[in-house]
C-alpha positions in Angstrom: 2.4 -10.9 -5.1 3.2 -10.7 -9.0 -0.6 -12.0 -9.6 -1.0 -8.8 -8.0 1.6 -6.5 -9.3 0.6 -3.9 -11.6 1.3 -4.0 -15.4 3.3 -0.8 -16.5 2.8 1.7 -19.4 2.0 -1.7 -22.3 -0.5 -3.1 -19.9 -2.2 -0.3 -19.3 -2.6 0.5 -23.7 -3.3 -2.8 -24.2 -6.6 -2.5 -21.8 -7.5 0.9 -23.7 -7.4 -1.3 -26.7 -9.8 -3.6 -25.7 -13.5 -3.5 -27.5 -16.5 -3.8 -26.3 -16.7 -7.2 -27.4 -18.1 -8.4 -24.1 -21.5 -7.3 -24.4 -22.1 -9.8 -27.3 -24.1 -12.6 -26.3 -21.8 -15.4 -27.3 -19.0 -13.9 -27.6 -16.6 -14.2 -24.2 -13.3 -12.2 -23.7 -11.1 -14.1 -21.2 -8.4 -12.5 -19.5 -5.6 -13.4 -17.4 -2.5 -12.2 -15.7 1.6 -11.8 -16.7 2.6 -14.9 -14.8 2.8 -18.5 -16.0 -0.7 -19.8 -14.2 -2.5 -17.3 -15.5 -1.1 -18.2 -18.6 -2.0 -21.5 -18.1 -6.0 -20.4 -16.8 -6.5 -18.2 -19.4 -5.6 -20.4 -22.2 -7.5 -23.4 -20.7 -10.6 -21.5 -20.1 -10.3 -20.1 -24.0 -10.2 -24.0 -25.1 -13.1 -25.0 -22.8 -15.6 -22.6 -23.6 -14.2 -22.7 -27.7 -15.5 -26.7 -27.3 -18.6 -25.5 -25.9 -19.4 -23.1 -28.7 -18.6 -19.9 -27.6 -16.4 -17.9 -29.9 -13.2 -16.2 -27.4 -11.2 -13.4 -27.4 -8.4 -14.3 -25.2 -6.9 -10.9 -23.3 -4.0 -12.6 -21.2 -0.4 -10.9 -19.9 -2.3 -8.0 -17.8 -1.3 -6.6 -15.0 -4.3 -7.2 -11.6 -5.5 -3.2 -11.6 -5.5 -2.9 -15.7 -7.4 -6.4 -15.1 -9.8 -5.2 -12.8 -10.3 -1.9 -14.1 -11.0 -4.2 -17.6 -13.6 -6.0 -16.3 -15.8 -3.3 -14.2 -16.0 -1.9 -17.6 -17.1 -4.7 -19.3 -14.1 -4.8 -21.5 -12.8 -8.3 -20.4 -15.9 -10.5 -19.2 -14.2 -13.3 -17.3 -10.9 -14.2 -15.8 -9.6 -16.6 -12.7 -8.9 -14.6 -9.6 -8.0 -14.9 -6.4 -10.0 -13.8 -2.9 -7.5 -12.9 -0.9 -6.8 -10.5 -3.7 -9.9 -8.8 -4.1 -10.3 -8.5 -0.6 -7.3 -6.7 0.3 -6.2 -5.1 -3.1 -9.7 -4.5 -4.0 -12.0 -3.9 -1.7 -9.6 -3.0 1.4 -10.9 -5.3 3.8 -8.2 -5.8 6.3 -9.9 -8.0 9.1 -8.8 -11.6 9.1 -11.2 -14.4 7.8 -10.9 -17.8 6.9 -11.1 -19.4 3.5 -15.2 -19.7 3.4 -15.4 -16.3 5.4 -13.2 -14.6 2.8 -15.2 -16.0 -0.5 -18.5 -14.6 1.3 -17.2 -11.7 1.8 -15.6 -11.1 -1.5 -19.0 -12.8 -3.6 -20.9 -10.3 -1.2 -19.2 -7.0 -2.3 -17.9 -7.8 -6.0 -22.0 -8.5 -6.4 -22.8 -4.8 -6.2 -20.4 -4.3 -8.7 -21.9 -6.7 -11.6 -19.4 -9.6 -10.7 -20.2 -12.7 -9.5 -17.9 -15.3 -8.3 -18.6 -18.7 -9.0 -17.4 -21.8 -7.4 -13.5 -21.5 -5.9 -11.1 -24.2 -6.4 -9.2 -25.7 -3.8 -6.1 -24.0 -5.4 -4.7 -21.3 -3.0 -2.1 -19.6 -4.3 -1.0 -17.6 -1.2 2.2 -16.1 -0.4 4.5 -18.8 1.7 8.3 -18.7 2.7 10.1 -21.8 1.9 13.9 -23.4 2.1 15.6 -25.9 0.9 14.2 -29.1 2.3 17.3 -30.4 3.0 18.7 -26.9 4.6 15.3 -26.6 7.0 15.8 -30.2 8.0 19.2 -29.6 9.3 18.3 -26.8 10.8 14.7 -27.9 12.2 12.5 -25.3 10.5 9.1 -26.6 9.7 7.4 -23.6 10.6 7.4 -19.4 10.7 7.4 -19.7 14.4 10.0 -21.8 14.2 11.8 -19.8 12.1 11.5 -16.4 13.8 12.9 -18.2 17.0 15.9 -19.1 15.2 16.3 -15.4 13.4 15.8 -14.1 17.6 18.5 -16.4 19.0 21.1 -15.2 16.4 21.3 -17.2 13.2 21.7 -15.5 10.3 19.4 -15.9 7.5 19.3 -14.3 4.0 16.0 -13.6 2.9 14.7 -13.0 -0.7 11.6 -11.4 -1.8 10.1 -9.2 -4.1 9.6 -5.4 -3.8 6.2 -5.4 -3.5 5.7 -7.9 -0.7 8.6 -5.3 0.9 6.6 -2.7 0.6 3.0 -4.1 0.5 0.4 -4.0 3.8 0.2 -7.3 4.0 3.6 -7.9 3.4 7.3 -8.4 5.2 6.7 -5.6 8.0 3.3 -7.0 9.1 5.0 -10.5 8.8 7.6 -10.0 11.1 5.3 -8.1 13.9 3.3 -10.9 13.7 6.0 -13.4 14.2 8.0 -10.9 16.5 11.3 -11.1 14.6 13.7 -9.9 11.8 16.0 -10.4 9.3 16.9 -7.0 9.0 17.8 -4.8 6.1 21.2 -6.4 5.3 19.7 -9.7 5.4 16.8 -8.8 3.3 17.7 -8.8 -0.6 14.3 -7.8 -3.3 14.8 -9.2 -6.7 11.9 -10.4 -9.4 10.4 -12.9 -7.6 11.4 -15.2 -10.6 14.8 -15.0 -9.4 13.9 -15.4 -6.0 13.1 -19.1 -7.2 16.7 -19.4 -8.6 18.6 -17.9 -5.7 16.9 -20.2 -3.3 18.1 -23.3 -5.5 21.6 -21.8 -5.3 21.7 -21.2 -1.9 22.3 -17.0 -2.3 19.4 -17.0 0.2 18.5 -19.6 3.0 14.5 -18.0 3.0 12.8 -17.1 -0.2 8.9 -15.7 -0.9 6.8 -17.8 -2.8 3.8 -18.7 -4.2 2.2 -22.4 -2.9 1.3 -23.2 -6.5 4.5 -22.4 -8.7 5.9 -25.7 -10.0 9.2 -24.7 -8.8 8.5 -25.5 -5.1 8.1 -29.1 -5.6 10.7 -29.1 -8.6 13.7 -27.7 -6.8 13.0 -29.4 -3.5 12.2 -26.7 -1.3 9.4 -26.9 1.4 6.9 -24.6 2.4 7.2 -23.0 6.1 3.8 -23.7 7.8 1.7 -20.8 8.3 1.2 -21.5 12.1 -0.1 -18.2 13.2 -2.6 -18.0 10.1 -0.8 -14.5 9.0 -1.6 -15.2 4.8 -4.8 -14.7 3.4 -6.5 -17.4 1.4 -6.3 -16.7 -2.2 -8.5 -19.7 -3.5 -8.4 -19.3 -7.0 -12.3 -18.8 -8.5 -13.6 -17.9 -11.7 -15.1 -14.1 -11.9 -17.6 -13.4 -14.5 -19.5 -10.5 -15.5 -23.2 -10.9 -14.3 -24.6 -9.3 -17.7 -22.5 -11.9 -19.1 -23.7 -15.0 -17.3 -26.9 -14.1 -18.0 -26.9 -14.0 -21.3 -24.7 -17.3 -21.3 -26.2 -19.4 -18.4 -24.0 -22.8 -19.7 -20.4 -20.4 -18.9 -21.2 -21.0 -14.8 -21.2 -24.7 -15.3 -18.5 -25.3 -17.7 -16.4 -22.5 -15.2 -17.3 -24.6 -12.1 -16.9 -27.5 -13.7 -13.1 -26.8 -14.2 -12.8 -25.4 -10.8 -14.2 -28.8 -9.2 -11.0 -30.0 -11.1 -8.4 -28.2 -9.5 -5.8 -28.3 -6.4 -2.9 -26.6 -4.8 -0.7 -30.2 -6.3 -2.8 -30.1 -9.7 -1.5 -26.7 -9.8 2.0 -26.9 -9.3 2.3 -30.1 -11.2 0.3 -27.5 -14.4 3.1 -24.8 -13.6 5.8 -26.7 -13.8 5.4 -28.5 -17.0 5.6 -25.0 -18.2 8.3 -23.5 -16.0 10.3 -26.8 -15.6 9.9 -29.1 -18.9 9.6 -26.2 -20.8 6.1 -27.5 -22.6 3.8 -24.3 -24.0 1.0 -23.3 -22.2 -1.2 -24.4 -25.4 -0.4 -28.0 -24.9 -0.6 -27.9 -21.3 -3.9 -26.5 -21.3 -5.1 -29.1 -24.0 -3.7 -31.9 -22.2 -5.4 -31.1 -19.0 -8.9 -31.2 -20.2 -8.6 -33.8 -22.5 -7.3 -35.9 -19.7 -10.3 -34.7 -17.6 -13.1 -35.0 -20.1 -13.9 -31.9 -19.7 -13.2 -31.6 -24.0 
């Protein structure tokens, strides 16, 4: 998924540009992503911990591996990310696990690496196929079972996705084993996944990829296909922090989980699309979320 798609050539010289400010004590770099709820995380996390007294170097707009790579080398100290991400992308675990079994296992082997996970939300921002409410009513879709035995007994349906989840092990391919069906080449269009938002509203595709947080699910009426067969990872979004980092700043893990107590797939969405929808900057968003939380 974008949250996971690599940041080209800029990306990767803006992480060779970072300083070694992390190792300061008091001092926190945040980072974040190239997509708007990272935008959103990044920028709330940077007003949080400013209120608390930290002085922040916010590092948002990377790419996952420049990320990553960032952190392990203590160039970016803490950012939001999600398990089902560093399970597969990072640590190649392919077995399937449940939401709890996945957070072990990704707390477990991020440890030896001087990261430690701190409480998850209960915002999972996995992959998801949706339609058009109105367009899987008529047709009686409520879930990917249901939808692969209508793609088997003939019905054509346009499907739009990104080129990574085309490509990507646990993307389309795997998808479609597991649901033993379909759509075929000529029914598959890639585009950003951005778009894929917009051609789903216009009805240039009857199936589009993506993501159970984005603001533009609920905003555009489109429903989510239910996962029946479990084939999506959780991706419970969590706060990762360098250990050297939270031991020198004990008070970061409780104003991190205290924010992460705060937030939910709808919180999400609702966040995301008072950027994407109403247009509103991620700055006032941010503001206006923990000021109506008390969490500033």
């Amino acid at each position: 998924m974008l949250k996971r798609s690599f940041l080209g050539l800029a990306g990767a010289a803006l992480v060779l540009s970072l300083t070694p400010l992390a190792a300061q004590a008091q001092n926190v770099v945040v980072g974040g992503k190239n997509f708007t709820e990272q935008q959103i995380m990044a920028e709330m996390t940077t007003q949080l911990l400013k209120a608390k007294g930290f002085t922040v170097d916010k590092r948002a707009g990377l790419g996952t591996a420049p990320l990553r790579q960032a952190q392990e080398a203590g160039q970016i100290d803490v950012y939001w990310e999600y398990t089902g991400t560093s399970l597969i992308t990072f640590n190649k675990v392919t077995d399937k696990m449940d939401a709890a079994a996945t957070y072990a296992k990704v707390k477990e082997l991020d440890a030896a690496k001087g990261l430690v996970w701190l409480n998850p939300s209960k915002a999972n921002n996995t992959y998801a196929l949706a339609m058009r409410k109105a367009d899987a009513d008529a047709k009686g879709i409520k879930s990917l079972s249901d939808l692969a035995g209508k793609v088997k007994g003939g019905q054509a349906m346009k499907f739009g996705c990104n080129a990574e989840f085309y490509a990507r092990p646990d993307g389309l391919g795997p998808l479609q084993t597991t649901y033993g069906f379909e759509f075929g080449r000529e029914a598959t269009v890639r585009m950003d996944t951005g778009l894929v938002y917009q051609a789903l509203r216009d009805s240039q595709v009857d199936v589009g990829l993506v993501f159970a947080t984005d603001g533009r699910v609920p905003a555009f009426n489109f429903v989510i296909l239910t996962d029946d067969k479990g084939y999506f990872p959780t991706y419970a979004m969590t706060p990762v922090i360098r250990k050297e980092t939270l031991e020198k700043n004990p008070k970061l893990g409780e104003a991190l989980n205290a924010l992460s107590a705060k937030l939910d797939d709808a919180t999400m969405a609702k966040l995301n699309a008072t950027v994407d929808v109403d247009k509103k900057s991620v700055e006032e968003v941010a503001a206006g979320f923990l000021k109506a939380q008390a969490l500033i």
